[in-house]
N, CA and C atoms as an extended XYZ file, in Angstrom:
561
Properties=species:S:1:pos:R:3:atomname:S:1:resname:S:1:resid:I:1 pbc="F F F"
N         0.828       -1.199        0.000 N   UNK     1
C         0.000        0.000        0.000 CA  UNK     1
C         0.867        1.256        0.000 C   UNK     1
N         2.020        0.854        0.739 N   UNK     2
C         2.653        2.660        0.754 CA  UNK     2
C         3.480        2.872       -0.302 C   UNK     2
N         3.746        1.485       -1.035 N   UNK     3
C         4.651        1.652       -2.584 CA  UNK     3
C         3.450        2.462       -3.259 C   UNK     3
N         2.514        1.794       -3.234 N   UNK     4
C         1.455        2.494       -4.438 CA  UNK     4
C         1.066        4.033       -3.995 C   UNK     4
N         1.160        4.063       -2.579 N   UNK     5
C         0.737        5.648       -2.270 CA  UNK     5
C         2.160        6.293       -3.093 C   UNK     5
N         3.315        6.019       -2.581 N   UNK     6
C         4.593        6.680       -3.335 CA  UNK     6
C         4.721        6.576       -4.441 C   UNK     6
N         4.203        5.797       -5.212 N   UNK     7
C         4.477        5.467       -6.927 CA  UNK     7
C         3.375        6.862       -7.107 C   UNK     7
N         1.897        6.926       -6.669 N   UNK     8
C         0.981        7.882       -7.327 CA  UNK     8
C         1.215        9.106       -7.072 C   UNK     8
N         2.048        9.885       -5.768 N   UNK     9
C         3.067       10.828       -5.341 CA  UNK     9
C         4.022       11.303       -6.588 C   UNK     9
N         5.084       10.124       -6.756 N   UNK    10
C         6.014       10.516       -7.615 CA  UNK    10
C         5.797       10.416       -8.933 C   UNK    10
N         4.000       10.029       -9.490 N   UNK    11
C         3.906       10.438      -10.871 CA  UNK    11
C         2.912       11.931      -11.079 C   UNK    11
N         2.273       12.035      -10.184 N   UNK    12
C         1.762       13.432       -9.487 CA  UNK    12
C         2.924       14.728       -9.586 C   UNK    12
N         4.226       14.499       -8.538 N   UNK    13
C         5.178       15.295       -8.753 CA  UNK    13
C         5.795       15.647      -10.231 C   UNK    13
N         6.169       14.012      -10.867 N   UNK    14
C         7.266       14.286      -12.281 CA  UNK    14
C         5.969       14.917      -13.090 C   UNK    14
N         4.635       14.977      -13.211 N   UNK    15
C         3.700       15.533      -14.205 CA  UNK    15
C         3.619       17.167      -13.751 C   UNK    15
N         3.517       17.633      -12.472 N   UNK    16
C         3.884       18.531      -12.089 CA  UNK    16
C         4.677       19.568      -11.996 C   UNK    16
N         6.310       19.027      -12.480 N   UNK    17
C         7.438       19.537      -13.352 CA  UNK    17
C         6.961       19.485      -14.475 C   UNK    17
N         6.570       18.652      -15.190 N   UNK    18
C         6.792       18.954      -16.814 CA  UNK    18
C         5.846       19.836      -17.561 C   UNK    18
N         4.673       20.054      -16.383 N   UNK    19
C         3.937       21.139      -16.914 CA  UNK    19
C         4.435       22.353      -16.993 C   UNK    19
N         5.227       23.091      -16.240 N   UNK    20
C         5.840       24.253      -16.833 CA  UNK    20
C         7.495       24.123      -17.129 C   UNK    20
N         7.744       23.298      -17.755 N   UNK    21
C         9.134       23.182      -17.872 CA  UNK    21
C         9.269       23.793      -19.401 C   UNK    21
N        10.237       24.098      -19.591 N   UNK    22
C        10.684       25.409      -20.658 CA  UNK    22
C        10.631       24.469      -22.262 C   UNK    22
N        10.054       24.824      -23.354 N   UNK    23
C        10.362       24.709      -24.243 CA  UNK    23
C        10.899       25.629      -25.048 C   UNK    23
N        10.520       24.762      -26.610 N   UNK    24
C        11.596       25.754      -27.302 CA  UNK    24
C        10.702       24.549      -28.800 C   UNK    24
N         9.969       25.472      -29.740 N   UNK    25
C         9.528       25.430      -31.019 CA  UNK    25
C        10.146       25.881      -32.427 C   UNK    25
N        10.153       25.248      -33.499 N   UNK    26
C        10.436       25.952      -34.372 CA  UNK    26
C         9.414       26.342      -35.521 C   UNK    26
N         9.650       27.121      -36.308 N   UNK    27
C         8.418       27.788      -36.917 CA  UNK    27
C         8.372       27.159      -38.463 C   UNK    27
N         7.596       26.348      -38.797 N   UNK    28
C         7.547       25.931      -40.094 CA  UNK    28
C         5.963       25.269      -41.029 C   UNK    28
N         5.618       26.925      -41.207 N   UNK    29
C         4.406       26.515      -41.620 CA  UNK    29
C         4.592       25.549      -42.463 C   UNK    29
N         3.042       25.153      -43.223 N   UNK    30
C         3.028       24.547      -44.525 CA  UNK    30
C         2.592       25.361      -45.475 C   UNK    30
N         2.950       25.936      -46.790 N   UNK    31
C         2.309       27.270      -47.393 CA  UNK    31
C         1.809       26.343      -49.081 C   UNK    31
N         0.685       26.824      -49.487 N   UNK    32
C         0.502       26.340      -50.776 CA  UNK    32
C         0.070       27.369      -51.427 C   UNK    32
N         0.824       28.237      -52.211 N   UNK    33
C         0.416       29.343      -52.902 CA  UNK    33
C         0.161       29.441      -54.109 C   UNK    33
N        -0.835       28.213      -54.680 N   UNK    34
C        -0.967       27.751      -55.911 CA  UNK    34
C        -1.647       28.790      -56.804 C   UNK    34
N        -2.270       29.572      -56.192 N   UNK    35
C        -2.943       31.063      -56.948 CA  UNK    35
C        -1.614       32.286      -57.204 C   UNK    35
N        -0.980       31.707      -56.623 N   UNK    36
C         0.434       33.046      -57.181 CA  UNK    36
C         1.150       32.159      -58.697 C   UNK    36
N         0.840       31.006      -59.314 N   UNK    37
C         1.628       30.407      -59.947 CA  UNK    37
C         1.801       31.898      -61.260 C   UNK    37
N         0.771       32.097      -61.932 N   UNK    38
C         0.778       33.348      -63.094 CA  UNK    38
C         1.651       34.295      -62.455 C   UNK    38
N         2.225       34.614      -61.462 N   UNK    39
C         3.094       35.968      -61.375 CA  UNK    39
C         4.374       36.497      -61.880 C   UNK    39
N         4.751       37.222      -62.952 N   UNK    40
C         5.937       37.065      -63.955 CA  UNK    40
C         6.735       38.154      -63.284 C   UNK    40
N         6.212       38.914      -62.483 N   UNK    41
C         7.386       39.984      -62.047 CA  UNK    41
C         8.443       39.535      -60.701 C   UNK    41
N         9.467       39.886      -60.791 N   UNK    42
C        10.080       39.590      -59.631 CA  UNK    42
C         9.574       40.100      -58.240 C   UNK    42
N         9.729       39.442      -57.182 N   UNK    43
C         9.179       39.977      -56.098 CA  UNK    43
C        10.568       39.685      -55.240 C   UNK    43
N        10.445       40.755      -54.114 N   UNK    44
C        11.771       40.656      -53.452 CA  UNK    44
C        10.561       40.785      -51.730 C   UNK    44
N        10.978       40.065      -51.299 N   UNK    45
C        10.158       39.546      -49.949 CA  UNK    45
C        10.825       40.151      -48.499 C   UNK    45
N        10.017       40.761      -47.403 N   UNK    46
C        10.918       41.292      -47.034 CA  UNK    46
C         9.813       40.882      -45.343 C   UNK    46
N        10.609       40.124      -44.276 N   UNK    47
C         9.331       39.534      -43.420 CA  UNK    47
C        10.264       39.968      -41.960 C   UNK    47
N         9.242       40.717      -40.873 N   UNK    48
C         9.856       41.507      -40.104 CA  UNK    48
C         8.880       41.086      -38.808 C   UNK    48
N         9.622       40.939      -37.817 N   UNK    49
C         8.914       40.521      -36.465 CA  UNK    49
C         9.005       41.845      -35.786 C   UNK    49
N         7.645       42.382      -35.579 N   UNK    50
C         7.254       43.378      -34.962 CA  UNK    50
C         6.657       43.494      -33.292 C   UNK    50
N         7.123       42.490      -32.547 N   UNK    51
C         6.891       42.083      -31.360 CA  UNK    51
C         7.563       42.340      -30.748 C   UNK    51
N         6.863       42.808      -29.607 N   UNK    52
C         7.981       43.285      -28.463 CA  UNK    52
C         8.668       42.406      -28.152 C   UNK    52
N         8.513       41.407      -27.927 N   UNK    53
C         9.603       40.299      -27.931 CA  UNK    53
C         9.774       39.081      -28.645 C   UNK    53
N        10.167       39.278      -29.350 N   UNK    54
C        10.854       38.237      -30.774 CA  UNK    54
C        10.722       36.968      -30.379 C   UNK    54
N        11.163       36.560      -28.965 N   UNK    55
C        11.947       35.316      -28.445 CA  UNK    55
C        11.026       34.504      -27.943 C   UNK    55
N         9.860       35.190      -27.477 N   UNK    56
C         9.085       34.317      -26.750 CA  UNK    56
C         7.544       34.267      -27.199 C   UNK    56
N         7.302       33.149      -27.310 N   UNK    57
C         5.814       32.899      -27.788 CA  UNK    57
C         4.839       33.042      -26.699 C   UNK    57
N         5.215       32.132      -25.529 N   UNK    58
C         3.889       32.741      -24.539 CA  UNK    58
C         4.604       31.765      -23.448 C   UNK    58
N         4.161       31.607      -22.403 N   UNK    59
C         4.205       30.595      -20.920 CA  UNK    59
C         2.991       29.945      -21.220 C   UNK    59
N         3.774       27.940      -20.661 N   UNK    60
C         2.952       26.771      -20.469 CA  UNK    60
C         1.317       27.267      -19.666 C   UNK    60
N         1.299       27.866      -18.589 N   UNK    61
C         0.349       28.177      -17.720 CA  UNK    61
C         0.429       29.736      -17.856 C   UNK    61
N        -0.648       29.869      -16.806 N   UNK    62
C        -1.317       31.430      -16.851 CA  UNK    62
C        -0.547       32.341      -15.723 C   UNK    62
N         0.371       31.178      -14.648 N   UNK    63
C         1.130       31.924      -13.763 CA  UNK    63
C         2.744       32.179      -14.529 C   UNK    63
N         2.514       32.396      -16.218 N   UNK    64
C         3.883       32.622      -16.416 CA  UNK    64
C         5.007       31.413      -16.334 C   UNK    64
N         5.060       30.333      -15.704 N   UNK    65
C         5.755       29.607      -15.781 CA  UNK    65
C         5.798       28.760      -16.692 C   UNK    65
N         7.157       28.055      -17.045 N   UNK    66
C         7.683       27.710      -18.422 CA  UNK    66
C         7.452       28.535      -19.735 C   UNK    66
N         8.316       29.144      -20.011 N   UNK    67
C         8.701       29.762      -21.286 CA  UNK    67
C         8.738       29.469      -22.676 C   UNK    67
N         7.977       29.215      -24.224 N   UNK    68
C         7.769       28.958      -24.659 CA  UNK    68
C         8.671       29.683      -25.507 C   UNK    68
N         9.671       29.358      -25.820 N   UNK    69
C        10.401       30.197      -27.095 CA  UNK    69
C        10.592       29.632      -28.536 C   UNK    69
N        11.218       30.466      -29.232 N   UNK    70
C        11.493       29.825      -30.735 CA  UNK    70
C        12.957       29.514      -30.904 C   UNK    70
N        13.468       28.333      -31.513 N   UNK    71
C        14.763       27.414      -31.789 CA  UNK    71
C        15.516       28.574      -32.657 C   UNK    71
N        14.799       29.329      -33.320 N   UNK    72
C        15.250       30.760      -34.515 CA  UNK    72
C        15.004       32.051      -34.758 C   UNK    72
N        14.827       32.736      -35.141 N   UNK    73
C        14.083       33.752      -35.637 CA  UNK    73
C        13.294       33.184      -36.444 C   UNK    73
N        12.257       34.211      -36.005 N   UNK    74
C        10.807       34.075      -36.535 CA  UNK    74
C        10.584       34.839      -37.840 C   UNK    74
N        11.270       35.932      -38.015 N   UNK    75
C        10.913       36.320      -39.151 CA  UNK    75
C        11.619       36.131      -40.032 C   UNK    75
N        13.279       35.357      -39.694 N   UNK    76
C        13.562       34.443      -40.545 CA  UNK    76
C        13.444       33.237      -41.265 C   UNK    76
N        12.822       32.685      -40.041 N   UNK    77
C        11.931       30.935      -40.443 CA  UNK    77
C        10.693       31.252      -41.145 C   UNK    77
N         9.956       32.574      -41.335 N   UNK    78
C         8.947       32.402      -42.181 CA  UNK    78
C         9.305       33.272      -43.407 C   UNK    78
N        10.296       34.122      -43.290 N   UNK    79
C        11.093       34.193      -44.729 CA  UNK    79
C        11.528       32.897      -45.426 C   UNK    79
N        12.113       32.143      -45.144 N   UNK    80
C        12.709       30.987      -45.758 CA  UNK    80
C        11.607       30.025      -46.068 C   UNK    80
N        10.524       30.115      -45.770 N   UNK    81
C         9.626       29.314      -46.049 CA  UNK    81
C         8.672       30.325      -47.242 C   UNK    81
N         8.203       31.123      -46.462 N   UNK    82
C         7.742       31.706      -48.235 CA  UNK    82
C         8.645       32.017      -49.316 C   UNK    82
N         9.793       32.251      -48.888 N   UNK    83
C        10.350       32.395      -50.095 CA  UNK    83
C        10.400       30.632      -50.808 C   UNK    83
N        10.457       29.849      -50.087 N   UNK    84
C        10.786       28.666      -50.931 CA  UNK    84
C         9.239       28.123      -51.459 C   UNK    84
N         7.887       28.457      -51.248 N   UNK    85
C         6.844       28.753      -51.570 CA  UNK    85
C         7.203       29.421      -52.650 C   UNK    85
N         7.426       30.543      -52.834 N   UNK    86
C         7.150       31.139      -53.529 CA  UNK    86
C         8.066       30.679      -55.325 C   UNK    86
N         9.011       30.362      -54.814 N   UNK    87
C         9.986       30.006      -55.876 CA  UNK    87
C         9.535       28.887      -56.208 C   UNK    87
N         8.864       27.885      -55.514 N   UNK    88
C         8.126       26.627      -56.117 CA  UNK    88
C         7.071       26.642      -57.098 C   UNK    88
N         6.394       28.080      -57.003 N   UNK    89
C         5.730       28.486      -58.192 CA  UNK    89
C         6.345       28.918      -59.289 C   UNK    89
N         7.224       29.018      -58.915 N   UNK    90
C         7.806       29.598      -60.556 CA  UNK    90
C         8.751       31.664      -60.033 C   UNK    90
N         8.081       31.949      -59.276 N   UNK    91
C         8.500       33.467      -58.506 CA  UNK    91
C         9.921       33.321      -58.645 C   UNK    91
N         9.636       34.837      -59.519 N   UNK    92
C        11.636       34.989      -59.964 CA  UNK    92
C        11.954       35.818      -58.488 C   UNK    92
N        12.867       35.201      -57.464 N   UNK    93
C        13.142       36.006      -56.594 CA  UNK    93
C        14.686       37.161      -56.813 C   UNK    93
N        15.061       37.228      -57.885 N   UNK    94
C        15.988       37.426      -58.484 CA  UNK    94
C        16.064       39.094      -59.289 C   UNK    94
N        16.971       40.050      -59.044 N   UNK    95
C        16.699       41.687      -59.794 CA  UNK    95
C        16.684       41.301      -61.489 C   UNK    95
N        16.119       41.311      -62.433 N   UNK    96
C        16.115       41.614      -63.594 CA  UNK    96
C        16.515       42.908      -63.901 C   UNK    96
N        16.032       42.691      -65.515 N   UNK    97
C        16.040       44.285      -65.973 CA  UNK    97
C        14.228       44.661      -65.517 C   UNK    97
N        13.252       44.015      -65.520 N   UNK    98
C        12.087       44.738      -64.558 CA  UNK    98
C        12.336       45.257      -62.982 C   UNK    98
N        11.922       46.125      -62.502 N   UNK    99
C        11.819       46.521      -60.902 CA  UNK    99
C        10.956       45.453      -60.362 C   UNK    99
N        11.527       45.081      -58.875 N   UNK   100
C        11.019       44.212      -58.095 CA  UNK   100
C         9.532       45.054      -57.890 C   UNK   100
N         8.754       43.886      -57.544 N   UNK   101
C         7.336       44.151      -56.869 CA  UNK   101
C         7.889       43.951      -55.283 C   UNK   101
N         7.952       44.458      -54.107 N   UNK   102
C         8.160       44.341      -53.131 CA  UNK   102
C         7.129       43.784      -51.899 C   UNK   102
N         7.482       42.879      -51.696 N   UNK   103
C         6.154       41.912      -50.824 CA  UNK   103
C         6.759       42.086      -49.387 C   UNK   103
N         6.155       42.756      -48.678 N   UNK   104
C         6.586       43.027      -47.084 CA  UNK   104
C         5.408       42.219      -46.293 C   UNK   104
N         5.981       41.377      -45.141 N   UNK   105
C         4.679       40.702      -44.374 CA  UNK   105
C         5.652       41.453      -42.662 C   UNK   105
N         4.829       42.059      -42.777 N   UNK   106
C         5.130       42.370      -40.628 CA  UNK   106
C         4.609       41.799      -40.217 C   UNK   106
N         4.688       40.737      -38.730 N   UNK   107
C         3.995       40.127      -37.725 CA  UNK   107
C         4.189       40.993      -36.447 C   UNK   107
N         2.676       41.175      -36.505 N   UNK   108
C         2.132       42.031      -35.186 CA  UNK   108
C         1.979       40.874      -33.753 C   UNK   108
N         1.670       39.973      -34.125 N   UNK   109
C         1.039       39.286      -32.581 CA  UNK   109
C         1.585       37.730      -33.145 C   UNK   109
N         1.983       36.922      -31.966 N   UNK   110
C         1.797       35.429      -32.562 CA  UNK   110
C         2.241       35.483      -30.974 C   UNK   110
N         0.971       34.873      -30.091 N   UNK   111
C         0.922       34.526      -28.572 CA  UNK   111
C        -0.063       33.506      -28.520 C   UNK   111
N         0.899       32.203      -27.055 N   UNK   112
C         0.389       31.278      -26.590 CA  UNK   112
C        -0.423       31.829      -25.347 C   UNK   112
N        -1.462       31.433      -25.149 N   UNK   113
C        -1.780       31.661      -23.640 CA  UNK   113
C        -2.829       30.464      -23.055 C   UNK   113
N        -2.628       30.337      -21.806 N   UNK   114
C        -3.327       29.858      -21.039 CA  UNK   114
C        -4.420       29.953      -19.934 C   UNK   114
N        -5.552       30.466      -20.106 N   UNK   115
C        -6.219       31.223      -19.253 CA  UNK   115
C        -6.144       30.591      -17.824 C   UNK   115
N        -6.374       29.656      -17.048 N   UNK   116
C        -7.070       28.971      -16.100 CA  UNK   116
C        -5.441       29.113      -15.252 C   UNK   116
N        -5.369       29.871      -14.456 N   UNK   117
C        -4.131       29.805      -13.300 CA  UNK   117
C        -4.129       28.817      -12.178 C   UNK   117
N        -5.399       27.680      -12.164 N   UNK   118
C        -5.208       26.962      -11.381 CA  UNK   118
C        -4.688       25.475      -12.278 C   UNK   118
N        -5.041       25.004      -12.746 N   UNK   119
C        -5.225       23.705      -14.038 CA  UNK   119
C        -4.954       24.675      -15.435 C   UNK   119
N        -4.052       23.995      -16.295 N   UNK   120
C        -4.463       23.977      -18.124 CA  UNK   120
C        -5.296       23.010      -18.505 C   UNK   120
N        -5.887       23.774      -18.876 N   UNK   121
C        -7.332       22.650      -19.387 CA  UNK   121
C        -7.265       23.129      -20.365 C   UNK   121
N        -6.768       24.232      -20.964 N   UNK   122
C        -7.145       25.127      -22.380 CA  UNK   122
C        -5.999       26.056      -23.143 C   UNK   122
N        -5.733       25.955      -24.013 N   UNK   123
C        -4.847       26.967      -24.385 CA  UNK   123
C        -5.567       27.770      -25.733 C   UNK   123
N        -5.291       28.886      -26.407 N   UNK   124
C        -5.312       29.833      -26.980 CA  UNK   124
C        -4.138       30.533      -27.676 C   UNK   124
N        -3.975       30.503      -29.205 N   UNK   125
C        -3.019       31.079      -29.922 CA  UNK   125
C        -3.579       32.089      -30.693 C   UNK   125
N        -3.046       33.151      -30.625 N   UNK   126
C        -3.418       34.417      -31.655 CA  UNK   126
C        -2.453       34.922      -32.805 C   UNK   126
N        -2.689       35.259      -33.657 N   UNK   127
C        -1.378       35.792      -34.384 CA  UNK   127
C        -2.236       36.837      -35.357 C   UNK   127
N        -1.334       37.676      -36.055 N   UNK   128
C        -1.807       38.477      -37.185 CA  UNK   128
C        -0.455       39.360      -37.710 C   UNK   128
N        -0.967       39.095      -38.764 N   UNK   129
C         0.094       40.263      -39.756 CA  UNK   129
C        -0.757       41.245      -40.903 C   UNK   129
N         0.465       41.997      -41.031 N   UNK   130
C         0.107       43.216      -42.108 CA  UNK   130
C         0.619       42.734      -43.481 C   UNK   130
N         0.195       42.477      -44.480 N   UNK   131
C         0.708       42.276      -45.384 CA  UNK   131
C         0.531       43.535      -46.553 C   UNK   131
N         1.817       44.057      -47.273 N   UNK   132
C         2.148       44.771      -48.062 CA  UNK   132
C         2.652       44.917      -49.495 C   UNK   132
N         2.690       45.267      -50.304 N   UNK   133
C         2.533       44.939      -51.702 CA  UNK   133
C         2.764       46.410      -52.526 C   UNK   133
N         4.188       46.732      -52.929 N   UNK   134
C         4.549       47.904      -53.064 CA  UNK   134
C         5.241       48.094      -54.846 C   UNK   134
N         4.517       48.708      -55.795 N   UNK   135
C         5.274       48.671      -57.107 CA  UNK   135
C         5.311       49.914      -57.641 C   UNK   135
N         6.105       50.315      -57.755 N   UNK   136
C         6.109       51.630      -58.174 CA  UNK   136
C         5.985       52.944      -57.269 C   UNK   136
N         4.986       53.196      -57.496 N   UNK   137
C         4.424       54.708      -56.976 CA  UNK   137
C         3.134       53.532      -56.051 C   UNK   137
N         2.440       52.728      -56.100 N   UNK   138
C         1.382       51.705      -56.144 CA  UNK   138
C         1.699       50.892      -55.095 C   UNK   138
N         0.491       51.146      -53.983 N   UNK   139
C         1.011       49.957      -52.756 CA  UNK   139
C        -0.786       49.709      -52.730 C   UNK   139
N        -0.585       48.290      -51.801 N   UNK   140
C        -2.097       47.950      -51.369 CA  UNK   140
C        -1.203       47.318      -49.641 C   UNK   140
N        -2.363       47.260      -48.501 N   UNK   141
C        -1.860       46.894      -47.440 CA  UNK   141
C        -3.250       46.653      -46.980 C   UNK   141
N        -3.034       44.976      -46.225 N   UNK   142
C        -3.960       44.241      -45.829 CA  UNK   142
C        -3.797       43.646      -44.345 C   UNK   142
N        -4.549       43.592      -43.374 N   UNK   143
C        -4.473       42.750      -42.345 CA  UNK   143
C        -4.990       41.840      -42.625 C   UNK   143
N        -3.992       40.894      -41.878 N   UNK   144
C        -5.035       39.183      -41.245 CA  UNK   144
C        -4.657       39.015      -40.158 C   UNK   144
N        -5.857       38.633      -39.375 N   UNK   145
C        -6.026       38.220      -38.412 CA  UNK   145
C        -6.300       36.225      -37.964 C   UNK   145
N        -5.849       35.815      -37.259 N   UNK   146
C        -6.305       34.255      -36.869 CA  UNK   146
C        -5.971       34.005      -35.472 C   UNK   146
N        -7.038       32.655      -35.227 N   UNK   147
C        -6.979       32.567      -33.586 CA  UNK   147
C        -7.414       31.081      -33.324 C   UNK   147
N        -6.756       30.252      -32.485 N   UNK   148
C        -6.885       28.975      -32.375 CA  UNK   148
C        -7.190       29.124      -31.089 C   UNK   148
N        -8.001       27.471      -30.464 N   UNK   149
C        -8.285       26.851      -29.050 CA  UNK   149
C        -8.011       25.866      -28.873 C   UNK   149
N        -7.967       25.628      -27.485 N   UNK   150
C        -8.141       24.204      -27.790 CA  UNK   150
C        -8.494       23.735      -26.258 C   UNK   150
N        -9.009       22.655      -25.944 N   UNK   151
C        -9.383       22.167      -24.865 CA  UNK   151
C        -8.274       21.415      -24.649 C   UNK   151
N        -8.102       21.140      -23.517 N   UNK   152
C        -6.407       19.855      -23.081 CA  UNK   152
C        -6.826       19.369      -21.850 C   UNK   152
N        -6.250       18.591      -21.319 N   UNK   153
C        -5.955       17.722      -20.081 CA  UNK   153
C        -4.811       18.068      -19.424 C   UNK   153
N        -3.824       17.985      -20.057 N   UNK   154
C        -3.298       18.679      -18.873 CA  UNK   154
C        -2.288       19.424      -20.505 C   UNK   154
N        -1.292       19.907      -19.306 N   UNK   155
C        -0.303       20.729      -20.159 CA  UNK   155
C         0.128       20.372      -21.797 C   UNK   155
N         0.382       21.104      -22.677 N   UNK   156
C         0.509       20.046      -24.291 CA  UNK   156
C         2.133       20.055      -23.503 C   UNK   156
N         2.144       19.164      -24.683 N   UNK   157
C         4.202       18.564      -24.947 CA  UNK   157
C         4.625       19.281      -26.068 C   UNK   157
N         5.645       19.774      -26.322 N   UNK   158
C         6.535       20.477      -27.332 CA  UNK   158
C         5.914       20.374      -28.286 C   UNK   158
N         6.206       18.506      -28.754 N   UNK   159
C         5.230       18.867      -30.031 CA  UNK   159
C         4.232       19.496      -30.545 C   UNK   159
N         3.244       19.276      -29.583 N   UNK   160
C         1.613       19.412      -29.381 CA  UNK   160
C         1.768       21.080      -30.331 C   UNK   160
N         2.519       21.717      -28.931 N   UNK   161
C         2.407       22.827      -29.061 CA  UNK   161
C         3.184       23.504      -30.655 C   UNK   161
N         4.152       23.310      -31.155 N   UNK   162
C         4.481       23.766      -32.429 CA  UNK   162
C         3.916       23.191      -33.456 C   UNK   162
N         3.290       21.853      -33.545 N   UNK   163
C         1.672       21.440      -34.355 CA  UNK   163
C         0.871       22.715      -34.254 C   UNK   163
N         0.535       22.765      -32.948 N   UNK   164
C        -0.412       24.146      -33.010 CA  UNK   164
C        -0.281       25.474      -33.853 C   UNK   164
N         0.967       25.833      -33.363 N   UNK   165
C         1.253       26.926      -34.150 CA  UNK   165
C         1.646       26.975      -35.181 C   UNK   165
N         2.224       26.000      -35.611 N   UNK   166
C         2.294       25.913      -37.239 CA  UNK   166
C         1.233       25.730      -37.843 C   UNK   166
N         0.167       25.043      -37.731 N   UNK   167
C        -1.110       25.151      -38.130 CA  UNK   167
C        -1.665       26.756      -38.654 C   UNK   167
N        -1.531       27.056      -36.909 N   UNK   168
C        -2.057       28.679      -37.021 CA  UNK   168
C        -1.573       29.448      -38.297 C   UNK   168
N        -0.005       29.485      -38.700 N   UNK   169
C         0.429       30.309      -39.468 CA  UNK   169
C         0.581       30.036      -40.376 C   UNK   169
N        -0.202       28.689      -40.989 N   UNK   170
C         0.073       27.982      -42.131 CA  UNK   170
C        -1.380       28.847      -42.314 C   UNK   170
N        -2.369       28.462      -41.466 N   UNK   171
C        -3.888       29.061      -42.289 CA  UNK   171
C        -3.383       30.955      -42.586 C   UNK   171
N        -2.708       31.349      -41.615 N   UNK   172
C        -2.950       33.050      -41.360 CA  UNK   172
C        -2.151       32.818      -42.773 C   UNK   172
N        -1.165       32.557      -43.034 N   UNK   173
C        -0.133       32.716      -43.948 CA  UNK   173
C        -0.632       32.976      -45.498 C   UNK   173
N        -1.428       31.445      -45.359 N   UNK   174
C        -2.075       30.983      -47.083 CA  UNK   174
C        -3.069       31.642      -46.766 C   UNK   174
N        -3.800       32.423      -46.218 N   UNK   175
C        -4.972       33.305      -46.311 CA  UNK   175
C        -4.685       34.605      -46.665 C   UNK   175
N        -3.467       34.819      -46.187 N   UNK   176
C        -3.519       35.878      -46.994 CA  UNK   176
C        -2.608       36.239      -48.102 C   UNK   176
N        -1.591       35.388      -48.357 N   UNK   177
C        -0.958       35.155      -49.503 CA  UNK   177
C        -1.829       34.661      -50.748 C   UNK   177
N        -2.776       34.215      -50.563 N   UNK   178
C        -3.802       33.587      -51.330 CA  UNK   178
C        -5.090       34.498      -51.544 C   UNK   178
N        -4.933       35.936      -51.033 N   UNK   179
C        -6.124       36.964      -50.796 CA  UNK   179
C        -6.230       37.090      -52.675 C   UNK   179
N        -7.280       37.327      -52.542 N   UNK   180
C        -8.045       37.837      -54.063 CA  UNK   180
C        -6.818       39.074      -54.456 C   UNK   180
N        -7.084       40.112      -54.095 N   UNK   181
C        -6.898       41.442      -54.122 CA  UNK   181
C        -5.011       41.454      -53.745 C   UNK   181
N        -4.507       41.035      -53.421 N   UNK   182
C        -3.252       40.416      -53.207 CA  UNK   182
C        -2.812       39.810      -54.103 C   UNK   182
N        -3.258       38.432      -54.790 N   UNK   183
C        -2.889       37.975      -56.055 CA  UNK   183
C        -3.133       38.958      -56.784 C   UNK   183
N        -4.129       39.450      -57.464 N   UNK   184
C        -4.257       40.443      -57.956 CA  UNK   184
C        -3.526       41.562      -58.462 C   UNK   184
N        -3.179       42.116      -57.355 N   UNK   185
C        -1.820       43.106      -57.779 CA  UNK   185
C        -0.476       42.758      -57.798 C   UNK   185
N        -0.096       41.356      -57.231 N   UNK   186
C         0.916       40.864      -57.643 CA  UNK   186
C         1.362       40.875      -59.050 C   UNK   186
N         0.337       40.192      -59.666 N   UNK   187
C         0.368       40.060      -61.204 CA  UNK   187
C        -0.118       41.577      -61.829 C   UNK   187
């Protein structure tokens, strides 16, 4: 009886650590920008993390504990991914003798949170960017906005959690790389 009281103790405790114990995600949407394939002008891509803090995505729980950061830069890991999107269509990322079309994406928000400071039962991801589109004398500038939930049991695991958010910025991403009015003036 007192092994089993101590065995349910010490799996109580080790679940207890690992709920706020520190991770660390990396950022790799999935992008399908099959509506940009017609675009013949060069575009020169230019993707900027506008967050007060670059480094950190959000804390495991709502008391702040465990730190959720990124393995890279963020507005480098989603440069390297649209750009390789983009060049999979055919996108000359390259100066010609035409002037670049200039494609700027700023990220305003991309936060984990956890409401419930007693139990995670739930988490919540937000993100949004400005997307920009500059040729000539000729700009257009668009927000998107996106927002995930989710119900849990107890704390997610690393994975869980960069599934999540890659999800998130795969939809925010191809939604608005894929905007009507966006393709549009690309071409």
């Amino acid at each position: 009886m007192k092994f089993y009281k101590f065995l349910i103790v010490s799996v109580l405790a080790f679940l207890a650590g690992c709920a706020t114990s520190p991770q660390q995600v990396q950022v790799a949407p999935v992008l399908m920008l099959d509506s940009l394939k017609d675009v013949t002008l060069p575009i020169e891509l230019v993707v900027t993390d506008k967050r007060e803090n670059a480094t950190l995505l959000g804390y495991r729980n709502a008391k702040q504990e465990g730190e959720i950061t990124f393995s890279e830069s963020v507005s480098k890991s989603l440069g390297e991914k649209i750009q390789a999107a983009l060049i999979y269509q055919g996108i000359n990322m390259t100066k010609g003798p035409q002037p670049f079309t200039r494609l700027e994406v700023e990220l305003f928000e991309l936060s984990y949170a956890s409401p419930d400071e007693t139990w995670v039962s739930g988490i919540e991801m937000n993100a949004e960017i400005l997307v920009t589109v500059k040729r000539s004398e000729a700009s257009l500038k668009k927000r998107f906005k996106s927002n995930r939930k989710q119900d849990v049991v107890t704390a997610p695991s690393q994975e869980f959690n960069e599934g999540f958010m890659n999800a998130l910025l795969s939809e925010l991403i191809n939604k608005a790389l894929n905007d009507k009015e966006i393709v549009n003036f690309l071409k």
